[in-house]
Steps between C-alpha positions, in 0.01 A plus 500: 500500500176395389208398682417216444116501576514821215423402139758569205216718361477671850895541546466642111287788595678576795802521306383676198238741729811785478620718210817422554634189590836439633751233358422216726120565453566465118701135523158434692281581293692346211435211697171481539363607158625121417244374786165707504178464288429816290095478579538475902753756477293745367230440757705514771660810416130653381378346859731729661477833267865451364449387139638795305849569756511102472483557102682732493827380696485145333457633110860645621639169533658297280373143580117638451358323234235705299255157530565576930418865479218440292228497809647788684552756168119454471454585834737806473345638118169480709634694793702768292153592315380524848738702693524758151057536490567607942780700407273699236209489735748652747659790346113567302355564884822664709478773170120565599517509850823707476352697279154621737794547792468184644794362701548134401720254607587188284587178749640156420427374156635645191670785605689240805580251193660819311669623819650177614532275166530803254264294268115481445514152465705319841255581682137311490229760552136444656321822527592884569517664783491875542478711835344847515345725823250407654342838381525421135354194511159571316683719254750183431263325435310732288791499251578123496170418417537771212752248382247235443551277873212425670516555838369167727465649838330786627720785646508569866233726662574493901825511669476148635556366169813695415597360806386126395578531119861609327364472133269494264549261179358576115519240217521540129422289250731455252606472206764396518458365878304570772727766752426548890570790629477549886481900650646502834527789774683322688702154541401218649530444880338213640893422698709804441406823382723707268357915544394600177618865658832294431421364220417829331849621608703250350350577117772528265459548107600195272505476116229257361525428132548853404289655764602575893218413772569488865565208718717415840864583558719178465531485871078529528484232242732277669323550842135454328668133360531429835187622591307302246639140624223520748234468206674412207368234326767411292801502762783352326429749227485783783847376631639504137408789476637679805818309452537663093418816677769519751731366270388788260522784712802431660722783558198743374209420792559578873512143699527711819229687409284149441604376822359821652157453278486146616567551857200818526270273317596195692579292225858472614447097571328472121841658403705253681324176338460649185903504469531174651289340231664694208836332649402163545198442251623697242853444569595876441803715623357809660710834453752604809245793598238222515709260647557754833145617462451128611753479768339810665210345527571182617319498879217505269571144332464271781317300695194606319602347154428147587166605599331622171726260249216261523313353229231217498778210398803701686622645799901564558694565785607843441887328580488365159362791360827742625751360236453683212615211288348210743339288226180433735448910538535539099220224464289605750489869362464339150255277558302784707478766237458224229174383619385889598522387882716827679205775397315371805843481700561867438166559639536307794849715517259829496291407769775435752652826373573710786163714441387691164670856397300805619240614323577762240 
Protein backbone atom coordinates (compact mmCIF):
# COMPACT_ATOMS: atom_id res chain seq x y z
CA UNK A 1 0.00 0.00 0.00
CA UNK A 2 1.27 3.30 -0.59
CA UNK A 3 1.92 6.03 1.65
CA UNK A 4 0.25 8.47 1.06
CA UNK A 5 2.43 11.41 2.48
CA UNK A 6 5.32 9.63 -0.15
CA UNK A 7 5.56 11.20 -3.62
CA UNK A 8 5.02 9.05 -6.93
CA UNK A 9 8.64 10.09 -7.67
CA UNK A 10 9.60 8.87 -4.09
CA UNK A 11 7.50 5.47 -4.29
CA UNK A 12 9.42 5.26 -7.97
CA UNK A 13 12.81 5.09 -6.50
CA UNK A 14 11.89 2.92 -3.86
CA UNK A 15 10.57 0.62 -6.28
CA UNK A 16 13.12 0.77 -8.94
CA UNK A 17 16.23 1.12 -6.09
CA UNK A 18 16.66 -3.03 -6.67
CA UNK A 19 18.12 -5.02 -9.60
CA UNK A 20 15.54 -7.09 -9.67
CA UNK A 21 12.14 -6.33 -9.20
CA UNK A 22 9.46 -8.73 -8.51
CA UNK A 23 6.08 -8.93 -10.51
CA UNK A 24 3.95 -6.81 -8.33
CA UNK A 25 6.80 -4.17 -8.08
CA UNK A 26 6.72 -4.09 -11.97
CA UNK A 27 2.61 -3.46 -12.32
CA UNK A 28 3.82 -0.57 -9.88
CA UNK A 29 6.08 0.86 -11.49
CA UNK A 30 4.16 0.59 -14.75
CA UNK A 31 1.97 2.67 -12.88
CA UNK A 32 3.71 5.32 -11.93
CA UNK A 33 5.89 6.10 -14.99
CA UNK A 34 2.29 7.52 -16.25
CA UNK A 35 2.37 10.01 -13.07
CA UNK A 36 6.00 11.37 -12.33
CA UNK A 37 7.95 14.32 -13.87
CA UNK A 38 11.19 13.17 -15.63
CA UNK A 39 13.30 16.41 -14.16
CA UNK A 40 12.25 15.85 -10.28
CA UNK A 41 12.82 12.32 -10.80
CA UNK A 42 16.18 12.59 -11.59
CA UNK A 43 16.92 14.81 -8.63
CA UNK A 44 15.39 12.85 -6.32
CA UNK A 45 17.02 9.78 -7.24
CA UNK A 46 20.61 11.87 -7.67
CA UNK A 47 19.56 13.41 -4.03
CA UNK A 48 19.76 10.03 -2.71
CA UNK A 49 22.88 8.41 -4.76
CA UNK A 50 20.54 5.99 -6.76
CA UNK A 51 20.50 7.45 -10.28
CA UNK A 52 22.31 4.76 -12.26
CA UNK A 53 20.38 1.33 -10.31
CA UNK A 54 17.22 3.71 -10.85
CA UNK A 55 18.38 3.89 -14.69
CA UNK A 56 19.14 1.06 -14.93
CA UNK A 57 15.95 -0.98 -13.65
CA UNK A 58 13.50 1.47 -15.49
CA UNK A 59 15.39 1.40 -19.16
CA UNK A 60 14.22 -2.43 -18.51
CA UNK A 61 10.72 -1.54 -18.62
CA UNK A 62 8.52 -1.32 -21.19
CA UNK A 63 6.34 1.78 -20.40
CA UNK A 64 9.78 3.99 -20.12
CA UNK A 65 9.63 6.45 -22.60
CA UNK A 66 13.13 7.49 -24.00
CA UNK A 67 11.84 11.48 -23.47
CA UNK A 68 11.39 10.07 -19.32
CA UNK A 69 14.79 8.50 -19.17
CA UNK A 70 16.31 11.29 -20.75
CA UNK A 71 17.43 13.14 -17.25
CA UNK A 72 18.55 10.03 -15.52
CA UNK A 73 20.77 8.40 -18.72
CA UNK A 74 22.72 11.70 -18.37
CA UNK A 75 23.15 11.21 -14.96
CA UNK A 76 24.20 7.51 -15.45
CA UNK A 77 26.80 8.27 -18.84
CA UNK A 78 28.29 10.78 -16.23
CA UNK A 79 28.57 8.24 -13.47
CA UNK A 80 29.80 5.23 -15.70
CA UNK A 81 32.87 7.58 -16.86
CA UNK A 82 33.24 8.02 -13.22
CA UNK A 83 33.12 4.73 -11.61
CA UNK A 84 35.56 3.31 -14.92
CA UNK A 85 38.49 6.58 -14.23
CA UNK A 86 38.26 4.96 -9.93
CA UNK A 87 38.32 1.63 -11.22
CA UNK A 88 41.64 2.46 -13.30
CA UNK A 89 42.93 4.58 -10.48
CA UNK A 90 42.27 1.46 -8.40
CA UNK A 91 43.85 -1.41 -10.01
CA UNK A 92 46.98 1.42 -11.25
CA UNK A 93 47.76 1.78 -7.18
CA UNK A 94 46.82 -1.96 -5.59
CA UNK A 95 49.61 -3.12 -8.63
CA UNK A 96 52.23 -0.64 -6.96
CA UNK A 97 51.67 -1.18 -3.54
CA UNK A 98 51.41 -4.96 -4.21
CA UNK A 99 54.19 -4.77 -6.00
CA UNK A 100 56.84 -3.04 -3.00
CA UNK A 101 55.01 -5.93 -0.62
CA UNK A 102 52.49 -3.89 0.66
CA UNK A 103 49.34 -5.56 2.04
CA UNK A 104 46.32 -3.60 0.77
CA UNK A 105 42.91 -3.94 1.28
CA UNK A 106 40.26 -2.49 -1.17
CA UNK A 107 36.82 -1.47 0.93
CA UNK A 108 33.39 -0.38 -0.31
CA UNK A 109 33.36 1.31 -3.65
CA UNK A 110 34.18 -0.32 -6.83
CA UNK A 111 35.25 -3.50 -5.92
CA UNK A 112 31.61 -3.71 -3.40
CA UNK A 113 29.64 -2.51 -6.72
CA UNK A 114 31.50 -5.52 -8.66
CA UNK A 115 30.98 -7.92 -5.74
CA UNK A 116 27.36 -7.24 -5.08
CA UNK A 117 25.91 -5.78 -8.55
CA UNK A 118 28.49 -7.62 -10.84
CA UNK A 119 28.63 -4.27 -12.83
CA UNK A 120 30.86 -1.07 -12.72
CA UNK A 121 28.07 0.97 -13.30
CA UNK A 122 24.90 0.13 -10.40
CA UNK A 123 26.72 1.37 -8.14
CA UNK A 124 27.40 5.39 -7.73
CA UNK A 125 30.98 5.88 -6.59
CA UNK A 126 32.46 8.91 -4.46
CA UNK A 127 36.03 8.33 -3.69
CA UNK A 128 38.41 5.18 -2.93
CA UNK A 129 39.17 3.77 -0.08
CA UNK A 130 42.12 1.50 0.58
CA UNK A 131 43.40 0.05 4.04
CA UNK A 132 47.04 -0.86 4.66
CA UNK A 133 49.24 -1.35 8.24
CA UNK A 134 49.75 1.03 10.13
CA UNK A 135 53.55 0.33 9.44
CA UNK A 136 53.33 0.99 5.76
CA UNK A 137 51.77 3.98 5.94
CA UNK A 138 54.64 6.42 4.77
CA UNK A 139 55.66 3.90 2.17
CA UNK A 140 51.78 3.94 0.86
CA UNK A 141 51.90 6.94 0.53
CA UNK A 142 55.19 7.23 -1.09
CA UNK A 143 53.83 5.20 -4.04
CA UNK A 144 50.40 6.89 -4.44
CA UNK A 145 51.84 10.07 -4.73
CA UNK A 146 54.20 8.42 -7.47
CA UNK A 147 50.90 8.10 -9.22
CA UNK A 148 50.40 11.76 -9.49
CA UNK A 149 47.76 12.34 -6.05
CA UNK A 150 48.62 14.89 -3.92
CA UNK A 151 48.44 14.08 -0.60
CA UNK A 152 46.24 16.92 1.66
CA UNK A 153 47.11 15.94 5.14
CA UNK A 154 50.18 15.40 6.85
CA UNK A 155 50.90 11.78 8.07
CA UNK A 156 50.83 10.93 11.70
CA UNK A 157 53.95 11.47 13.89
CA UNK A 158 52.84 10.54 17.70
CA UNK A 159 50.74 7.74 18.81
CA UNK A 160 47.89 9.95 19.95
CA UNK A 161 47.01 10.65 16.52
CA UNK A 162 46.82 7.09 15.27
CA UNK A 163 44.67 6.88 18.01
CA UNK A 164 42.56 10.17 16.96
CA UNK A 165 42.92 9.75 13.10
CA UNK A 166 41.91 6.42 10.83
CA UNK A 167 43.05 8.03 7.44
CA UNK A 168 44.74 10.12 5.52
CA UNK A 169 43.06 11.52 2.14
CA UNK A 170 45.09 12.56 -1.35
CA UNK A 171 43.36 14.29 -4.32
CA UNK A 172 44.12 14.26 -7.98
CA UNK A 173 43.30 16.42 -10.43
CA UNK A 174 41.96 15.13 -13.30
CA UNK A 175 41.56 14.76 -16.39
CA UNK A 176 39.14 13.31 -16.74
CA UNK A 177 37.74 14.08 -13.03
CA UNK A 178 39.04 14.92 -9.97
CA UNK A 179 39.40 11.25 -7.73
CA UNK A 180 39.63 11.14 -3.73
CA UNK A 181 41.30 8.69 -2.42
CA UNK A 182 41.23 8.18 1.45
CA UNK A 183 44.27 5.73 3.20
CA UNK A 184 42.91 4.24 6.23
CA UNK A 185 44.61 1.98 9.05
CA UNK A 186 41.83 1.44 10.47
CA UNK A 187 37.83 1.93 10.32
CA UNK A 188 35.96 4.28 11.78
CA UNK A 189 34.75 4.00 15.43
CA UNK A 190 33.24 6.87 16.92
CA UNK A 191 29.98 4.07 18.13
CA UNK A 192 31.23 0.62 17.37
CA UNK A 193 34.53 -0.49 16.57
CA UNK A 194 35.19 -3.26 14.03
CA UNK A 195 39.25 -4.72 14.96
CA UNK A 196 41.17 -4.18 12.02
CA UNK A 197 43.10 -7.48 13.60
CA UNK A 198 39.61 -8.76 12.22
CA UNK A 199 39.44 -7.03 9.52
CA UNK A 200 42.79 -8.22 8.20
CA UNK A 201 41.50 -11.80 8.73
CA UNK A 202 38.55 -11.72 6.75
CA UNK A 203 40.65 -10.63 3.30
CA UNK A 204 39.61 -12.70 0.52
CA UNK A 205 40.84 -12.27 -3.24
CA UNK A 206 38.18 -10.96 -5.84
CA UNK A 207 38.56 -10.46 -9.63
CA UNK A 208 38.46 -6.71 -10.67
CA UNK A 209 38.30 -6.09 -14.38
CA UNK A 210 40.96 -8.53 -15.19
CA UNK A 211 43.03 -8.09 -12.14
CA UNK A 212 42.41 -9.75 -8.40
CA UNK A 213 42.98 -7.27 -5.30
CA UNK A 214 41.92 -8.12 -1.83
CA UNK A 215 38.89 -7.06 0.02
CA UNK A 216 36.41 -8.59 2.94
CA UNK A 217 34.81 -12.02 2.92
CA UNK A 218 31.02 -11.74 2.00
CA UNK A 219 30.15 -12.26 5.58
CA UNK A 220 32.84 -9.15 6.61
CA UNK A 221 31.22 -7.13 3.94
CA UNK A 222 27.82 -7.76 5.07
CA UNK A 223 28.74 -7.02 8.77
CA UNK A 224 30.80 -3.69 7.68
CA UNK A 225 27.12 -2.64 5.79
CA UNK A 226 25.87 -2.79 8.98
CA UNK A 227 28.55 -1.16 10.50
CA UNK A 228 28.53 1.82 8.21
CA UNK A 229 24.66 2.80 8.98
CA UNK A 230 26.09 4.60 11.90
CA UNK A 231 27.87 7.18 9.46
CA UNK A 232 26.59 6.66 6.23
CA UNK A 233 25.54 9.49 4.58
CA UNK A 234 23.57 8.15 2.02
CA UNK A 235 21.39 5.50 4.07
CA UNK A 236 18.81 4.37 1.78
CA UNK A 237 21.61 3.67 -0.62
CA UNK A 238 23.51 1.78 2.36
CA UNK A 239 20.26 -0.32 2.96
CA UNK A 240 20.03 -1.07 -0.85
CA UNK A 241 22.90 -2.09 -0.75
CA UNK A 242 23.03 -4.57 2.12
CA UNK A 243 19.70 -5.85 0.98
CA UNK A 244 21.40 -6.73 -2.98
CA UNK A 245 24.10 -8.19 -0.91
CA UNK A 246 22.27 -10.67 1.10
CA UNK A 247 20.20 -11.43 -1.64
CA UNK A 248 23.51 -12.07 -3.64
CA UNK A 249 25.29 -14.19 -1.41
CA UNK A 250 22.70 -16.31 -0.41
CA UNK A 251 23.53 -19.83 -0.06
CA UNK A 252 27.43 -18.82 -0.62
CA UNK A 253 28.08 -16.34 2.71
CA UNK A 254 27.78 -17.66 6.32
CA UNK A 255 24.58 -15.77 8.04
CA UNK A 256 25.59 -17.60 11.25
CA UNK A 257 28.83 -16.52 10.94
CA UNK A 258 27.43 -12.62 10.52
CA UNK A 259 25.34 -13.01 13.43
CA UNK A 260 28.47 -14.01 15.37
CA UNK A 261 30.48 -10.81 13.76
CA UNK A 262 27.59 -8.66 14.71
CA UNK A 263 27.05 -9.85 18.12
CA UNK A 264 31.30 -9.46 19.09
CA UNK A 265 31.16 -6.09 17.56
CA UNK A 266 27.88 -5.17 19.09
CA UNK A 267 26.19 -4.25 16.13
CA UNK A 268 23.67 -7.00 16.61
CA UNK A 269 20.70 -4.19 17.15
CA UNK A 270 22.08 -2.29 13.72
CA UNK A 271 21.45 -5.83 12.27
CA UNK A 272 18.00 -6.12 13.54
CA UNK A 273 16.74 -2.60 12.05
CA UNK A 274 18.63 -2.87 9.12
CA UNK A 275 16.32 -6.03 8.12
CA UNK A 276 13.33 -4.43 9.35
CA UNK A 277 13.73 -1.53 6.97
CA UNK A 278 14.74 -3.71 3.94
CA UNK A 279 11.19 -5.46 4.71
CA UNK A 280 9.04 -2.69 5.12
CA UNK A 281 10.76 0.29 3.17
CA UNK A 282 11.98 -1.61 0.54
CA UNK A 283 9.33 -4.11 0.57
CA UNK A 284 11.83 -7.10 0.05
CA UNK A 285 11.54 -10.91 0.86
CA UNK A 286 14.58 -11.84 2.87
CA UNK A 287 16.04 -15.48 2.24
CA UNK A 288 14.89 -18.40 4.91
CA UNK A 289 18.57 -18.29 6.49
CA UNK A 290 17.91 -14.56 6.93
CA UNK A 291 14.54 -14.88 7.86
CA UNK A 292 15.71 -17.21 11.19
CA UNK A 293 18.79 -15.10 11.51
CA UNK A 294 15.98 -12.56 12.45
CA UNK A 295 13.90 -14.69 14.64
CA UNK A 296 17.04 -15.48 16.72
CA UNK A 297 17.51 -12.29 17.40
CA UNK A 298 14.40 -11.02 18.23
CA UNK A 299 14.87 -9.98 22.28
CA UNK A 300 16.95 -7.54 20.50
CA UNK A 301 13.97 -5.76 18.51
CA UNK A 302 11.94 -4.37 21.19
CA UNK A 303 11.16 -1.90 23.31
CA UNK A 304 14.08 0.04 22.12
CA UNK A 305 12.80 0.52 18.45
CA UNK A 306 10.31 3.15 19.22
CA UNK A 307 12.97 5.03 20.84
CA UNK A 308 15.44 5.95 17.98
CA UNK A 309 12.59 5.90 14.97
CA UNK A 310 12.36 9.56 15.55
CA UNK A 311 12.72 12.20 13.11
CA UNK A 312 12.09 16.05 13.40
CA UNK A 313 8.30 15.74 11.74
CA UNK A 314 7.81 11.94 13.16
CA UNK A 315 7.77 9.79 15.96
CA UNK A 316 5.80 6.19 15.88
CA UNK A 317 4.72 3.99 18.39
CA UNK A 318 6.89 1.11 17.82
CA UNK A 319 3.10 -0.96 17.84
CA UNK A 320 2.64 0.31 14.42
CA UNK A 321 5.97 -0.25 13.46
CA UNK A 322 5.74 -4.42 14.26
CA UNK A 323 3.56 -5.27 11.15
CA UNK A 324 5.73 -5.72 8.52
CA UNK A 325 3.08 -4.64 6.05
CA UNK A 326 1.33 -1.93 8.54
CA UNK A 327 1.03 0.91 5.99
CA UNK A 328 2.04 3.59 8.82
CA UNK A 329 5.52 1.46 9.53
CA UNK A 330 6.24 1.36 5.55
CA UNK A 331 5.78 5.27 5.52
CA UNK A 332 7.48 6.04 8.40
CA UNK A 333 10.67 4.00 7.29
CA UNK A 334 10.15 5.62 3.82
CA UNK A 335 9.76 8.85 4.68
CA UNK A 336 12.86 8.46 7.23
CA UNK A 337 15.49 7.29 4.84
CA UNK A 338 13.98 9.57 2.08
CA UNK A 339 14.81 12.72 3.75
CA UNK A 340 18.42 11.15 5.14
CA UNK A 341 16.80 11.28 8.79
CA UNK A 342 17.83 7.40 10.37
CA UNK A 343 21.91 8.15 10.05
CA UNK A 344 21.52 10.08 13.29
CA UNK A 345 19.02 7.30 14.64
CA UNK A 346 21.65 4.64 14.15
CA UNK A 347 23.89 6.77 16.14
CA UNK A 348 21.70 7.36 18.84
CA UNK A 349 21.29 3.29 18.53
CA UNK A 350 25.34 3.18 19.11
CA UNK A 351 25.44 5.12 22.06
CA UNK A 352 22.90 3.10 24.02
CA UNK A 353 24.76 0.04 22.71
CA UNK A 354 25.55 -2.11 25.52
CA UNK A 355 29.33 -0.70 25.66
CA UNK A 356 32.02 -0.64 22.66
CA UNK A 357 33.98 -4.05 21.57
CA UNK A 358 37.40 -4.45 23.27
CA UNK A 359 40.11 -2.93 22.06
CA UNK A 360 42.13 -4.87 19.52
Amino acid sequence: MRARFVSAEDELVLLAARTKPTAAHTVRIAELLEKVDSRRLSERAASLNLVSLVFETLSRQERASSELLAPLKSRHKQNALRNQVLTQHLKAIVRALEGRRIRVLTVKGVVLSQLVYRTSTSRELGDLDLLVDVENLESSSAEIEALGFRRTQPLPKASDEFSSRRDVRFERVGPPMPVVLELHWKFKDTFFRIPTKDVWASMARHELDGDTVCTLSKEMTLVHLVHQLNYEAYPLRNLVDLAEAIERFEGSADFGLVEELTGRFGLRRNLVLALDVIQSALDRELPAEVRALRRRLSGFARPWLSKIITHDRFHFDERALAVRRHPKARAAFSTLFLDQGLTASFGALARRSIGRPAKG
